[in-house]
N, C-alpha and C positions, 0 to 999 in steps of 0.2 A: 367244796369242790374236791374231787379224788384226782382228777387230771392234775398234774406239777407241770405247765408251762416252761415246755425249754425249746427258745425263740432257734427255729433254726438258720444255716449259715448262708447269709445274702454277700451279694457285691452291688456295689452302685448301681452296674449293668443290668440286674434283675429284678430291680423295683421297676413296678408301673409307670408307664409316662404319669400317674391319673395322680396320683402321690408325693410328685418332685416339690423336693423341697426350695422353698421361697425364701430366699432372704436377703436384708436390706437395713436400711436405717430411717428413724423415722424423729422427726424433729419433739419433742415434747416442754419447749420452753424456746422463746424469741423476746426480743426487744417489746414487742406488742404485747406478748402473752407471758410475760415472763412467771416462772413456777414457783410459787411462792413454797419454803420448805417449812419443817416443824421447827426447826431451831428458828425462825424469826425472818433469817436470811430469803432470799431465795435467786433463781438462776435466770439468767437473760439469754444465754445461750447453750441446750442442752439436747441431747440427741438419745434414741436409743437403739442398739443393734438385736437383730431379732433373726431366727430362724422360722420361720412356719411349713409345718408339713401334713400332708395326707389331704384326701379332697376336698375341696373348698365348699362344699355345698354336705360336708357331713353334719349328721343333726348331734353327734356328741360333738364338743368341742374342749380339748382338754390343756389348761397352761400349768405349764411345768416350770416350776422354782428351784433357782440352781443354788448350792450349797457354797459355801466363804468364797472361794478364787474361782467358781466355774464359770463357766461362758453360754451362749446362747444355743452350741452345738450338742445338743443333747444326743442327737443318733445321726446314724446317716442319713441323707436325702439322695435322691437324683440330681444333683445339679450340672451345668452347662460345664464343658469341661472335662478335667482331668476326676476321676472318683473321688469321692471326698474320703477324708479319712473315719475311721469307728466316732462314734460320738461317744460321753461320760457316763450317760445312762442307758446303755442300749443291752442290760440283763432287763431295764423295762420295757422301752419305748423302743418300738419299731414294727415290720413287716410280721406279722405273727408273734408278736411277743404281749404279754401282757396289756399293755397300751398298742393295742394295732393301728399301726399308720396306714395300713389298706381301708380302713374303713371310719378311723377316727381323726378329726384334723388336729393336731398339736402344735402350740404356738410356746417358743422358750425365749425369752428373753437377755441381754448382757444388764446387770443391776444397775441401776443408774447409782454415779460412783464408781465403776469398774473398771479395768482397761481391756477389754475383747469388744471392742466397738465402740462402748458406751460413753459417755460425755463421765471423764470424772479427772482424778488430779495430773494426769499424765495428758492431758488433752490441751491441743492451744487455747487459751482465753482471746476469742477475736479482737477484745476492745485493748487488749495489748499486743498481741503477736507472740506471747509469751507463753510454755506451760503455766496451767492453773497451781500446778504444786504446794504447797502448804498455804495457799492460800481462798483453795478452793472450799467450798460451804459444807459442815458438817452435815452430811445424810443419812438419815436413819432409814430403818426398815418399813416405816409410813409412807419416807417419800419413796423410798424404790417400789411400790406398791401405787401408790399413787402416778411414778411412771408406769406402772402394767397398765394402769385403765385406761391414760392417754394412748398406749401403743392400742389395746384392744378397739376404741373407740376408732380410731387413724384407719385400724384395717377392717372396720366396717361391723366388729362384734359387740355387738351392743346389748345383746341376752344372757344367759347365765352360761355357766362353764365350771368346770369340773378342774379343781387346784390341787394341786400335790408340790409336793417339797421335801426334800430331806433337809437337815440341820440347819443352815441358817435360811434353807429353800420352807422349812417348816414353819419360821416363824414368819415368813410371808404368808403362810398358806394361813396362821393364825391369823394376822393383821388382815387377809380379806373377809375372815368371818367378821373381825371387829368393826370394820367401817362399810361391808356392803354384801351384808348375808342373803340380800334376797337375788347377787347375782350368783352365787354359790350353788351352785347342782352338786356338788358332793365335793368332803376337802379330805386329804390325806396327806396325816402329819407323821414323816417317816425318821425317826430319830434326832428326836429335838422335845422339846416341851417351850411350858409356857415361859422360859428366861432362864440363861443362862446359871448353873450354880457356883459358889465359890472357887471349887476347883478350878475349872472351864476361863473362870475369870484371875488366877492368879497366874495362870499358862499365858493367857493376854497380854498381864501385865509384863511378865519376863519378855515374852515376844517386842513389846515395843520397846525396854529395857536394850535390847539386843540389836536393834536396828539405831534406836538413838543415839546409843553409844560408839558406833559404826565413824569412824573418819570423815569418810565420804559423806557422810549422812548432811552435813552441815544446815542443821535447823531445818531440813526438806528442801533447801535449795540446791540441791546437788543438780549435774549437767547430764544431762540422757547417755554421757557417751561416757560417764564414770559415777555410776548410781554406787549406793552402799551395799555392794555383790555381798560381803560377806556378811555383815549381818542380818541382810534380809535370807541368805540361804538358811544362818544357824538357826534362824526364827523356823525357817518351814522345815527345818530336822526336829526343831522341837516339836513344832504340831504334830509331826508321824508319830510322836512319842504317845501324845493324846488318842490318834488316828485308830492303832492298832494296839495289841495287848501283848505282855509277856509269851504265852503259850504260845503267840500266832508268829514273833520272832523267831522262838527257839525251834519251832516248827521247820518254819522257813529256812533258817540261819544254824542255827546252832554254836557250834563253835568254830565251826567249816570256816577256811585260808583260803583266800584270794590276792595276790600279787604277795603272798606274802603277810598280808593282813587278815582280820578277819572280816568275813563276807560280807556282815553288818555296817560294818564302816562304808564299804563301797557302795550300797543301795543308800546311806545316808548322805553320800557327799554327790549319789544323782539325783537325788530328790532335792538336794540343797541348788545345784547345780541347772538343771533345768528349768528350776521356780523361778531364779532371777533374769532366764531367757525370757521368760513369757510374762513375766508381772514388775509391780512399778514398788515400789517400796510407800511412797505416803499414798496410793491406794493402797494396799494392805491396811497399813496405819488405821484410815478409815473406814474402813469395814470390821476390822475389830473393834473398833467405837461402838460403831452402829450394832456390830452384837451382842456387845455388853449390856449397852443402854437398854436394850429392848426387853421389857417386862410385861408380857399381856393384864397380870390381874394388878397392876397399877393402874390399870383406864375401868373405869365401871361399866363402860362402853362393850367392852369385852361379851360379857355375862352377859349384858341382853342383848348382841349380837349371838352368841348361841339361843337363846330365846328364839331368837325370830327366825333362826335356820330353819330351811323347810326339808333341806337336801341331808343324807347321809354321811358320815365321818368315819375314816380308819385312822386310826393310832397304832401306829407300830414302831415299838422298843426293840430291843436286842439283850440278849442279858449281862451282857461282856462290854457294854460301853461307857467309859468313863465319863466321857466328857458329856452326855445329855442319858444318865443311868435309866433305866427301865423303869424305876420308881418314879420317875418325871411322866412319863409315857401312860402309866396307871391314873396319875392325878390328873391328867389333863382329860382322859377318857371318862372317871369321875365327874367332871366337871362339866362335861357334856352328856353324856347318860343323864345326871340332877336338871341339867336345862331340857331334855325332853329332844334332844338330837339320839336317831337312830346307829349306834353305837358301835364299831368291830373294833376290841382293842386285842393285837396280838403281840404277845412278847416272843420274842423269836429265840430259841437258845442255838448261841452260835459263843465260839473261841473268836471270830475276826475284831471284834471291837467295834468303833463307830462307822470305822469306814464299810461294814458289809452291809449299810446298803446301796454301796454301788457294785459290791462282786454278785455273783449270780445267788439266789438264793427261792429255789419254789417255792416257799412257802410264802415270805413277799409280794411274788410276782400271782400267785391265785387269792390273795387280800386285795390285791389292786385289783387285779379284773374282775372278784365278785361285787365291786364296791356298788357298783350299780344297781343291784339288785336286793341293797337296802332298802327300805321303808320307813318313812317317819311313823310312828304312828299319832294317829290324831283324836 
């Protein structure tokens, strides 16, 4: 495509009635049906929160897999009320942008395990009255995956669908090749591969280093109203370290004074600062579990789920990303090319690091919307 995709500028007010976005929470584990997980464990009371947008009767249907801390609010909707605010991915997903919500329905989910709605360790445990907190069931990236199907089955979508995901939203989008390729209309795995590397994983290890040794932190039983603020912030200072790169700092920052300090420090102690607004500390915990563990070519299951793919794949790297390099993005496009899946791997040369693919990027955003017009061949 010669056209570059640049979604232009909406308000709540100007989207369609046809389009408003739905959302809600949907039960995915009870007493009767409890969810049995991969660890052995499983849940007796679990929910999951979801946004769904665009027409309900569109014949694409696309579910979007959110990245470590995201939430269900991927773009704006129409909803009842005051305007919602920007969603996390809305350089893709919206009113004329790559993923069009005018014409395409997109359903995003809160990860089961999460705290933006979803049932995980910041949630009461009914059979006590209590936060679940360190004592809630280890989940991996199967069972948050295995909650998509119960939510998609709940709102009635029971055919194939079109997956996409960045970073740990990607290894969702692998795990639905792995366990249910024939309901996969096309997946797009946007900065990630098939498990996490060394690196990635000793940043982890510091991260829960950082939170554990936190005062507050006391074995995860800490009180909601004196959580371990600080070491859960210096953990998400350190992720931005993974996030973005040298160049993209000194771009940004340089050497440049603010209050007297430098600039740098003040974006890290807001990024530190509004993380522990919005997030729980043993969620976190558990999600970096969950994306350590997660290994696609440890299951054999894997590789003939590509096999049996019928639908198209985009693999798109960056060439500045640390934490999931470009060389991961190449092997896993490899690995699907060799199983006979119709192929677009683009390495994207960008200075942002892992985080640009949520800033605006054309090239991106015309990968994703030519995806469709893949072909298997047969």
């Amino acid at each position: 495509m010669s056209r570059a995709f640049m979604r232009p500028s909406v308000d709540a007010k100007s989207i369609p009635e046809g389009v408003a976005a739905r959302a809600g929470v949907v039960p995915v584990a009870t007493p009767e049906r409890p969810l049995a997980l991969e660890s052995g464990g499983e849940l007796r009371h679990a929910s999951i929160a979801y946004e769904d947008l665009g027409p309900q009767d569109a014949a694409r249907i696309v579910l979007v897999c959110h990245a470590l801390t995201g939430d269900a609010h991927v773009t704006r909707g129409r909803h009842e009320g005051p305007a919602d605010s920007p969603g996390w991915w809305e350089t893709i997903v919206g009113p004329g942008a790559a993923i069009d919500t005018t014409r395409t329905r997109v359903i995003c989910s809160n990860v089961l395990g999460g705290c933006a709605g979803s049932t995980g360790p910041a949630s009461i445990d009914p059979s006590t009255g209590d936060r679940f907190g360190p004592t809630f069931p280890a989940v991996t990236i199967a069972d948050m995956v295995t909650a998509q199907q119960l939510l998609l089955d709940t709102l009635g979508v029971t055919g194939r669908v079109h997956v996409i995901g960045g970073s740990i939203g990607g290894f969702q989008t692998i795990e639905w090749v792995r366990r249910s390729p024939e309901r996969v209309a096309s997946a797009a795995v946007i900065a990630s591969g098939i498990a996490l590397n060394a690196f990635g994983l000793a940043h982890n290890a510091i991260a829960r280093t950082v939170i554990r040794s936190d005062p507050d932190f006391l074995d995860g039983h800490y009180a909601s109203h004196r959580p371990p603020a600080r070491g859960l912030a210096v953990a998400r200072q350190l992720a931005h370290l993974t996030y973005r790169t040298s160049s993209a700092f000194d771009r940004r920052f340089g050497r440049r004074l603010a209050d007297g300090r430098p600039a740098v420090h003040g974006y890290l102690d807001h990024q530190g600062d509004s993380f522990v607004r919005r997030f729980d500390a043993n969620t976190y915990l558990g999600l970096l579990d969950a994306m350590d563990r997660f290994d696609a070519m440890a299951d054999p299951r894997f590789l003939d789920g590509l096999r049996r793919m019928t639908g198209p794949m985009l693999v798109a790297g960056f060439t500045s990303d640390r934490l999931f390099p470009a060389a991961q993005s190449a092997s896993l496009a490899e690995l699907a090319e060799r199983s006979g899946v119709a192929t677009d791997l683009a390495i994207i040369d960008t200075e942002e690091g892992h985080d640009a693919f949520l800033l605006p990027s054309p090239d991106l955003a015309n990968r994703v919307a030519a995806l469709h017009s893949l072909e298997r061949s047969s």
